[in-house]
One Martini backbone bead per residue (centre of mass of N, CA, C, O) as a GRO file, in nm:
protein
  171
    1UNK     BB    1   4.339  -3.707   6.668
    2UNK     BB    2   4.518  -3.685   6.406
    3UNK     BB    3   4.492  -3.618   6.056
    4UNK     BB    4   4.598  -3.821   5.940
    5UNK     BB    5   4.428  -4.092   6.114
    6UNK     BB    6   4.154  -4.022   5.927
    7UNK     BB    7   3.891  -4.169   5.824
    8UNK     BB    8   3.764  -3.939   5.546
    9UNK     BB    9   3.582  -4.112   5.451
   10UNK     BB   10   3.375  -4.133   5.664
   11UNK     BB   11   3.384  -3.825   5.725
   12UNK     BB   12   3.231  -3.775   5.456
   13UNK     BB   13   2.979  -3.955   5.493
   14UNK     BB   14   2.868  -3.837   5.726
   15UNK     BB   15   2.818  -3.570   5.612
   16UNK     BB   16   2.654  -3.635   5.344
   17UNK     BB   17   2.414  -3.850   5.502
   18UNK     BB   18   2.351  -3.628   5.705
   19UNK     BB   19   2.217  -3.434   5.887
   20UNK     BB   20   2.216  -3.097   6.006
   21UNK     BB   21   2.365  -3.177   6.248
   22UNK     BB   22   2.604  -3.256   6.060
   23UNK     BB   23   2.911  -3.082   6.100
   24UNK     BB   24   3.208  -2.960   6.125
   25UNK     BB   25   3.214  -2.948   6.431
   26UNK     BB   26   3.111  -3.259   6.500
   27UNK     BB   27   3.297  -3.378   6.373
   28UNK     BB   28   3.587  -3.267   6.501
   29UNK     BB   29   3.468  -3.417   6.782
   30UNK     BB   30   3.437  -3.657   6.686
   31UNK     BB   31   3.737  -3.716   6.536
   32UNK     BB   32   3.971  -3.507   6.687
   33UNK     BB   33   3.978  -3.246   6.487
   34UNK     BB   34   4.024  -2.923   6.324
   35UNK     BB   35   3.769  -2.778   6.206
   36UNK     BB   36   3.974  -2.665   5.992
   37UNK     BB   37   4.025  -2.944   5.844
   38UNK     BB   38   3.704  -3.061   5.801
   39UNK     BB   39   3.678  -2.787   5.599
   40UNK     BB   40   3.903  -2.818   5.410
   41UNK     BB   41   3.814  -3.058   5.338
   42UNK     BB   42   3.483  -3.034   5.212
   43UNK     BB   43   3.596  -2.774   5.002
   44UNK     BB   44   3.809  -2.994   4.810
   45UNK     BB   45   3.511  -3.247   4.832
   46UNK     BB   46   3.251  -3.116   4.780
   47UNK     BB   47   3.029  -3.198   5.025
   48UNK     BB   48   2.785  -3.040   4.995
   49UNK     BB   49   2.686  -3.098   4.711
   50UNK     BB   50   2.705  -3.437   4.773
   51UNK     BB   51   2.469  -3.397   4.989
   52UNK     BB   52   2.271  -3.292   4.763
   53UNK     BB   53   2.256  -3.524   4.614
   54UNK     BB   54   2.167  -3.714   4.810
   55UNK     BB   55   1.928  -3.635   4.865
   56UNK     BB   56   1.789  -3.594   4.599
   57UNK     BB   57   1.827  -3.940   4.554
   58UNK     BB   58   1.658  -4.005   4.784
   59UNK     BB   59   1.405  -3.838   4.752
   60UNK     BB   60   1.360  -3.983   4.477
   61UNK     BB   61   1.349  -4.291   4.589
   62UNK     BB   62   1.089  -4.238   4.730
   63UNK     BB   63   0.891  -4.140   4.524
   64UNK     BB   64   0.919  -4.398   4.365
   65UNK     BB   65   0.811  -4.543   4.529
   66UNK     BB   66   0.549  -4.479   4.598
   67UNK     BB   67   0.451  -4.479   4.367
   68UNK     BB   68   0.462  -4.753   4.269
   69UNK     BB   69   0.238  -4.823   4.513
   70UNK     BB   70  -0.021  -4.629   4.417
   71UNK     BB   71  -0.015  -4.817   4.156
   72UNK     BB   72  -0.060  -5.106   4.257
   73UNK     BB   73  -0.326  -5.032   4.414
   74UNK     BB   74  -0.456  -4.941   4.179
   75UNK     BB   75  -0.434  -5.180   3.993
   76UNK     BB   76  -0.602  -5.402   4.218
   77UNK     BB   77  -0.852  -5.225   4.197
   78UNK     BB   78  -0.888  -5.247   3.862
   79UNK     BB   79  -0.906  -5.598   3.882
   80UNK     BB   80  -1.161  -5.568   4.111
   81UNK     BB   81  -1.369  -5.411   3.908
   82UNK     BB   82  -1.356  -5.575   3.672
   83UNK     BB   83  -1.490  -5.829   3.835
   84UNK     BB   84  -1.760  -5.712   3.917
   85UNK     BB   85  -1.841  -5.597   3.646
   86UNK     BB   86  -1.852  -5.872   3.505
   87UNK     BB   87  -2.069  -6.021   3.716
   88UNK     BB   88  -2.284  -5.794   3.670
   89UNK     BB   89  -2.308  -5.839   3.368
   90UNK     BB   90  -2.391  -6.113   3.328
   91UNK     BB   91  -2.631  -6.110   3.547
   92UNK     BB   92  -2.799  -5.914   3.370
   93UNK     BB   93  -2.819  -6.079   3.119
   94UNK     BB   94  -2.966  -6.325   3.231
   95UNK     BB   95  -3.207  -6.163   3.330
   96UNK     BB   96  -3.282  -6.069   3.043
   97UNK     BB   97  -3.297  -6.326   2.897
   98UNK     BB   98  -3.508  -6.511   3.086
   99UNK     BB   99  -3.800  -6.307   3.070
  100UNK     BB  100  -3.900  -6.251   3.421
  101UNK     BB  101  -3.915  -5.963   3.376
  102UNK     BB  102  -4.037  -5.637   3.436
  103UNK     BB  103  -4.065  -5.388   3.298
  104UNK     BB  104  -3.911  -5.225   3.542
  105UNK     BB  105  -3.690  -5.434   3.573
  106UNK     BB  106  -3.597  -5.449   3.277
  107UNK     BB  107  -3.512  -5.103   3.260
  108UNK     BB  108  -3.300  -5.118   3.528
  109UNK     BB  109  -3.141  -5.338   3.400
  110UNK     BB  110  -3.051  -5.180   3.145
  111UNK     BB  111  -2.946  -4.949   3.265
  112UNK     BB  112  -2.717  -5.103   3.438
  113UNK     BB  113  -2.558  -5.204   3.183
  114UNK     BB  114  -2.500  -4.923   3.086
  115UNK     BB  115  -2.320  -4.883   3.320
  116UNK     BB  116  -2.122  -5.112   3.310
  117UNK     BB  117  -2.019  -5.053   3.024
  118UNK     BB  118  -1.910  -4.767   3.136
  119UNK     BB  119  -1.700  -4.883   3.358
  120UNK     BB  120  -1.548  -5.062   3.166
  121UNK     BB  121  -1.422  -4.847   3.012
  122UNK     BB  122  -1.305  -4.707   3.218
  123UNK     BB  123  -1.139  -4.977   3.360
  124UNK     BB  124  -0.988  -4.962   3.065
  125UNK     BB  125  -0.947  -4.664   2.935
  126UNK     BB  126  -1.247  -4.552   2.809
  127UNK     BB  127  -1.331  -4.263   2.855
  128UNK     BB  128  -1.552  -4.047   2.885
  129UNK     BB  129  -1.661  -3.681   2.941
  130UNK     BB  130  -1.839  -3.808   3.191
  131UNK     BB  131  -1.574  -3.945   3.336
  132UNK     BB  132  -1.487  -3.986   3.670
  133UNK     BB  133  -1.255  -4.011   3.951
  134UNK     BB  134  -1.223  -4.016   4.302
  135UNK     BB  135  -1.083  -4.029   4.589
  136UNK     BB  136  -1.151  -4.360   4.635
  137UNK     BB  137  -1.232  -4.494   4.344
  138UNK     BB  138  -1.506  -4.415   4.251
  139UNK     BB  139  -1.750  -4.442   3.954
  140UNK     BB  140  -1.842  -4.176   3.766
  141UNK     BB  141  -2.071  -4.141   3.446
  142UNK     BB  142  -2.271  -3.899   3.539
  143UNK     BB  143  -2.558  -4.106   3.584
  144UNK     BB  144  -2.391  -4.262   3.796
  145UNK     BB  145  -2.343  -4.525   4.044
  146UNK     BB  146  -2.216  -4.851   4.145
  147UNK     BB  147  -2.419  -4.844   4.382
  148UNK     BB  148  -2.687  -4.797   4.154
  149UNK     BB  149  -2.649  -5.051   4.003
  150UNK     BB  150  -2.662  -5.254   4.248
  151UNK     BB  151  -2.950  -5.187   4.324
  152UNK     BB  152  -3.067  -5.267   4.017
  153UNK     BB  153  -2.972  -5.558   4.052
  154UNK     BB  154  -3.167  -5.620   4.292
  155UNK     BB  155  -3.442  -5.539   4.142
  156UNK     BB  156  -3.385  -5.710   3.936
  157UNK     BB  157  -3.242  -6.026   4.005
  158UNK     BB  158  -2.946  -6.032   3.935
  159UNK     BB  159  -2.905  -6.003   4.261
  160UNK     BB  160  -2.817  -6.078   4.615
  161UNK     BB  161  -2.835  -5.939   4.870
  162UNK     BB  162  -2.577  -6.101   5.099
  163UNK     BB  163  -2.435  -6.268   4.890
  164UNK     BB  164  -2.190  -6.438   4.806
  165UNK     BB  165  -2.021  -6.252   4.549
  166UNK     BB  166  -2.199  -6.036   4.601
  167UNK     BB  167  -2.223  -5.745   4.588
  168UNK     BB  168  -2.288  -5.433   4.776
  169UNK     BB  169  -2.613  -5.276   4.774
  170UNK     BB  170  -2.584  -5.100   5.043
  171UNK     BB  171  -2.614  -4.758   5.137
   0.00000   0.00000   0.00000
């Protein structure tokens, strides 16, 4: 195919979209026109550079996607710990308010009240400084984690392991 019937807004995108397989000569090949022609059209409309652009601005798009999906991700994890957070606070309160409780598990209902009552600030966002929260997503406030809230509400009687909708308090 002669250089003037080649279809060049094409040639010039295949160039531009493709990965490094896809050179001056394999358009050249693949279009049926001389290297040397490809390269003239190519250094002309500064393919390298539009590449490069290409590049970036996909890569860009997929970061941004990525991110996008690990925030929704997290807001989700985070409306779901809010929601146990407050199912604990309740229970706790009830089970302290009820008087059946015996001073040590009224001491450990109180101890895990606080401990709710912490985690529920660090994932509303009021962290203090001796809250971290480690890379699976559970929260530790320096002094017990959420495992042991749980354990602390079955032993207190404010929730009941194994029961549906009740937090999973298993080691």
């Amino acid at each position: 195919m002669p250089a003037a019937k080649a279809d060049w807004h094409q040639v010039a995108e295949d160039y531009i979209t493709g990965t490094d397989d896809v050179t001056h000569l394999s358009l050249s090949q693949e279009y049926d026109v001389a290297r040397q022609t490809v390269s003239g059209y190519a250094s002309r409309e500064d393919w390298l550079q539009k590449r490069q652009t290409y590049r970036d601005t996909v890569a860009t798009q997929a970061l941004q996607k990525a991110t996008n999906q690990i925030a929704n991700e997290r807001a989700d994890q985070i409306i779901v710990n809010r929601k146990s957070l407050r199912l604990a606070q309740g229970r706790l309160i009830e089970a302290i308010q009820s008087g059946d409780l015996k001073a040590n598990s009224l001491d450990s209902a109180a101890r895990a009240l606080v401990e709710v009552i912490r985690g529920m600030e660090f994932v509303e966002g009021e962290p203090d400084s001796r809250q971290e929260v480690s890379h699976n997503g559970s929260i530790d406030t320096g002094s017990g984690n959420l495992g042991e809230v749980l354990r602390i509400l079955v032993e207190a009687g404010a929730v009941e392991a194994g029961v549906e909708g009740a937090p999973d308090a298993s080691p």
